[in-house]
N, C-alpha and C positions, 0 to 999 in steps of 0.2 A: 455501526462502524463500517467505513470501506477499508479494506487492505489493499493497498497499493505495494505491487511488486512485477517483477520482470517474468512475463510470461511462459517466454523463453526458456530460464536458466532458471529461476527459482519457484514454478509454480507449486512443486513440493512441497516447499516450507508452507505455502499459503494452504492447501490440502488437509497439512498438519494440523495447524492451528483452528480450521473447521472442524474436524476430527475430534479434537481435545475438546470442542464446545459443546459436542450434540453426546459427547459422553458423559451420561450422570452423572461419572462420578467427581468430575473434573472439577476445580472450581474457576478455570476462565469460563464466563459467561456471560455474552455480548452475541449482539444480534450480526450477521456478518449480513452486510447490503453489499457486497461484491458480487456481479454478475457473472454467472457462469461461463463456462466457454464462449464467446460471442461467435458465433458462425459467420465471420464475413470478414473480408480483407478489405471493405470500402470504408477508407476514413470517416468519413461522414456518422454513415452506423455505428461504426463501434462508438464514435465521441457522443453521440447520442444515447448511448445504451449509458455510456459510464458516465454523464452528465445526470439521469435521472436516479443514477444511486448516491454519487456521489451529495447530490441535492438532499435526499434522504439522507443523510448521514449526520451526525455531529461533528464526530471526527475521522482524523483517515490513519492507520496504523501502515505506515509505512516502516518494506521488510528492504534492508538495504544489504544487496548481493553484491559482486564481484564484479558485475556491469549493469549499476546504476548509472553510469555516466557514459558509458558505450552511447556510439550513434545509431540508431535505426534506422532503416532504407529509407523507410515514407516520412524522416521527421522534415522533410520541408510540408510536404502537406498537412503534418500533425502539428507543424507550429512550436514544438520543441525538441530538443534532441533527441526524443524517447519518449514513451507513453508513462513511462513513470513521470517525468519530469511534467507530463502534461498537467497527470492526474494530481502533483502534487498543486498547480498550477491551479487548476481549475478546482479544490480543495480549498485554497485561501481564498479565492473567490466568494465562494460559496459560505467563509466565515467555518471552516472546519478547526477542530480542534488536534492539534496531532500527536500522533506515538511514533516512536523510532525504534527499530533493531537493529541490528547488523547481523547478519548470519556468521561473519568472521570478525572479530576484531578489527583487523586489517583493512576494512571493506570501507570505501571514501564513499560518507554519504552523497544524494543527488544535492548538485549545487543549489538548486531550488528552494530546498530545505532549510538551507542557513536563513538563520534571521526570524524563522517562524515559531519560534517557542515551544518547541517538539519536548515533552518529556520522552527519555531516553530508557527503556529497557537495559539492565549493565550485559545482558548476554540474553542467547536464543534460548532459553530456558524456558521453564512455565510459570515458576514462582518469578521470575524477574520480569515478562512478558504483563504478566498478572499484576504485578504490581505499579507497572509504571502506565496501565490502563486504569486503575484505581486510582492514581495521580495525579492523572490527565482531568 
């Protein structure tokens, strides 16, 4: 699974949810293919990096924050508004299968996302995170 989230503003929740996996006692368990910290600010690279996991992946768990539709400085180089929107992007490409959270209620998925047959987690929980991965 990749998790797709806003590096920015929500890399915590993605932390979390690794956290809850490598925990025994947990019962989410899923392999997470999201690439660690990328060390580099060249387009290119990073799309590279997250292109070979995203490849690996089934599906993408996409964590939808408070600016998932914010614009990002580099998205004319990144080809969409944000790197979420990319990763969701380049996700159905690749024939991914997807998950949805919202950290808030409130929180307007990325527009990308519509139309893609996201099973939907009802809250940032663990049983409901968990469940709508078992769904998927």
């Amino acid at each position: 699974m990749f998790i797709s989230f806003d590096y920015d503003n929500d890399k915590n929740y993605r932390y979390l949810l690794k956290a809850l996996a490598a925990n025994a006692g947990s019962e989410i368990d899923f392999e997470d293919l999201t690439p660690e910290e990328i060390q580099s600010y060249d387009v290119s690279r990073i799309k590279a990096a997250l292109t070979r996991r995203i490849s690996k992946s089934t599906h993408t768990l996409v964590i939808v924050g408070a600016h998932a539709n914010s614009y990002h400085p580099d998205r004319k180089e990144i080809g969409q508004r944000n790197w979420q929107w990319w990763e969701i992007e380049k996700s159905n490409e690749e024939g991914n299968g997807f998950i949805a959270v919202k950290i808030e209620s409130t929180n307007t998925p990325p527009e990308p996302l519509y139309g893609k047959g996201a099973t939907w987690a009802k809250t940032f929980k663990v049983e409901s995170i968990l469940n709508a991965i078992k769904s998927a």
